[in-house]
N, C-alpha and C positions, 0 to 999 in steps of 0.2 A: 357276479354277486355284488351285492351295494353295500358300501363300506355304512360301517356304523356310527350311527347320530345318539347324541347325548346330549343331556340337558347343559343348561349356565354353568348350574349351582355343580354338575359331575367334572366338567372339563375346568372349571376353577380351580375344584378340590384336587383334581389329578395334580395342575398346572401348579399347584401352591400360590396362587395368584386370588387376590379379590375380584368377584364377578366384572365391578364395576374395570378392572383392570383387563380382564377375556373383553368386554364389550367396546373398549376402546384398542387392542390390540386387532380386533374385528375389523372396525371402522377403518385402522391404517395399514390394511391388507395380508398384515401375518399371520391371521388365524384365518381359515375359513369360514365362511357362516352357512346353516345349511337352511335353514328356516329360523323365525322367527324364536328366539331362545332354543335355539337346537343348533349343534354342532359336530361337523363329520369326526369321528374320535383320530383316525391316523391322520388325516392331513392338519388337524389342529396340533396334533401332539409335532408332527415334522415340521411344521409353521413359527413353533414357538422353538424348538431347538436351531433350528435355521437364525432366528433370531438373535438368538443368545449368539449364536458363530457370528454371525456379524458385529455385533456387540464386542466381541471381545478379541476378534482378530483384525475388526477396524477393517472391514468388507469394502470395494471401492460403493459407493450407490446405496450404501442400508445409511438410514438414519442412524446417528450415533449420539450417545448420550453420557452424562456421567465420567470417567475417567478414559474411558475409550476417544470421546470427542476433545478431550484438554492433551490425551498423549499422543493425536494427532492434529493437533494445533499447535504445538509445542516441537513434533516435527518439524512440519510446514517453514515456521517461525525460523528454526535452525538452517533450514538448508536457504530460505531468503537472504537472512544476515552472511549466509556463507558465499552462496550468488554477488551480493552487495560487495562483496570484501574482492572477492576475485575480480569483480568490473574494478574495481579502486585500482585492484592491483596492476590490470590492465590500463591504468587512466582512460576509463571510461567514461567515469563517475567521479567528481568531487566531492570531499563535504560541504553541506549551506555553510557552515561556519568556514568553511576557506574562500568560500565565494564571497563572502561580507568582509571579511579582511582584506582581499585583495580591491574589491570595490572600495572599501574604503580610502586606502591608500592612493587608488586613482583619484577618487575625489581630493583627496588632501594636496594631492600634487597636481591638480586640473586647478583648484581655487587660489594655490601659491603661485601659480603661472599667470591667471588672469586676475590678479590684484594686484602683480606687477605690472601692468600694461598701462596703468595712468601714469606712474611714476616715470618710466623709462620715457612716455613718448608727450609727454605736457609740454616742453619745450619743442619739439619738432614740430609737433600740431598746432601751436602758438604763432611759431614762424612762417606758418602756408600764407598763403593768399586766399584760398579758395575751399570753400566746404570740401567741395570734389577733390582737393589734396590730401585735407585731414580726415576725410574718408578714408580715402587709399590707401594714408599712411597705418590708420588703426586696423582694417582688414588685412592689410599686411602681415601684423604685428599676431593678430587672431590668428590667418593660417599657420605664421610658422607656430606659433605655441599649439595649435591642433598636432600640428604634423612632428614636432617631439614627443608630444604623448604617446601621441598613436605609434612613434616608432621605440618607447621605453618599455623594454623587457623587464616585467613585474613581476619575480616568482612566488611562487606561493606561501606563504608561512609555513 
């Protein structure tokens, strides 16, 4: 037996929906279409209830709209920040703003290290003989100040 076809304007008025809303629920596959302004009455009417369920139990895969889509966005949201906090907890993850603080402080004590290095060695460098000594002596002067940086334990703010 073949199930039964109804016009727009019948499966609208069933649906409590504007035509123009059956014809666009058509088009994104939750209504059947049987023919041209013709529509199968039970698989329209199971179409559009199937809907609604997705709609408002937040279905994995249905299209979600309206309050449905922000209280699972607003999920999502939650259990990120919660993801986030547990990497922290784990020192994972830093914040930017503890990254830029602590970069900063390397800078401030990278640039107080190497703007002492005329002062301390202008007299030594003065007293060489030869480029190739007051080379040696300022490359000197550069590793050790590299090699205290790099061995100063900076904790985090």
């Amino acid at each position: 037996m073949a199930e039964q076809v109804i016009s727009l304007e019948a499966i609208a008025k069933l649906l409590s929906l504007d035509p123009r809303r059956v014809q666009q629920l058509a088009k994104e596959g939750v209504i059947p279409k049987a023919a041209r302004g013709q529509y199968p009455l039970v698989g329209s009417v199971r179409g559009y209830i199937q809907y609604l369920q997705s709609l408002a139990y937040g279905s994995a895969g249905a299209e979600q709209t309206g309050y449905g889509l922000e209280r699972t966005r607003l999920t999502r949201v939650k259990a990120e920040l919660q993801e986030i906090e547990l990497q922290r907890r784990r020192q994972e993850v830093v914040l930017a703003q503890e990254v830029e603080e602590t970069w900063g402080l390397m800078i401030m004590r990278m640039k107080s290290k190497l703007s002492s290095i005329p002062n301390r060695l202008a007299q030594r460098v003065r007293a060489t003989r030869t480029n190739a000594q007051a080379k040696e002596i300022i490359k000197k002067a550069i590793d050790e100040g590299l090699r205290e940086l790099s061995e100063t334990e900076i904790e985090s703010p």
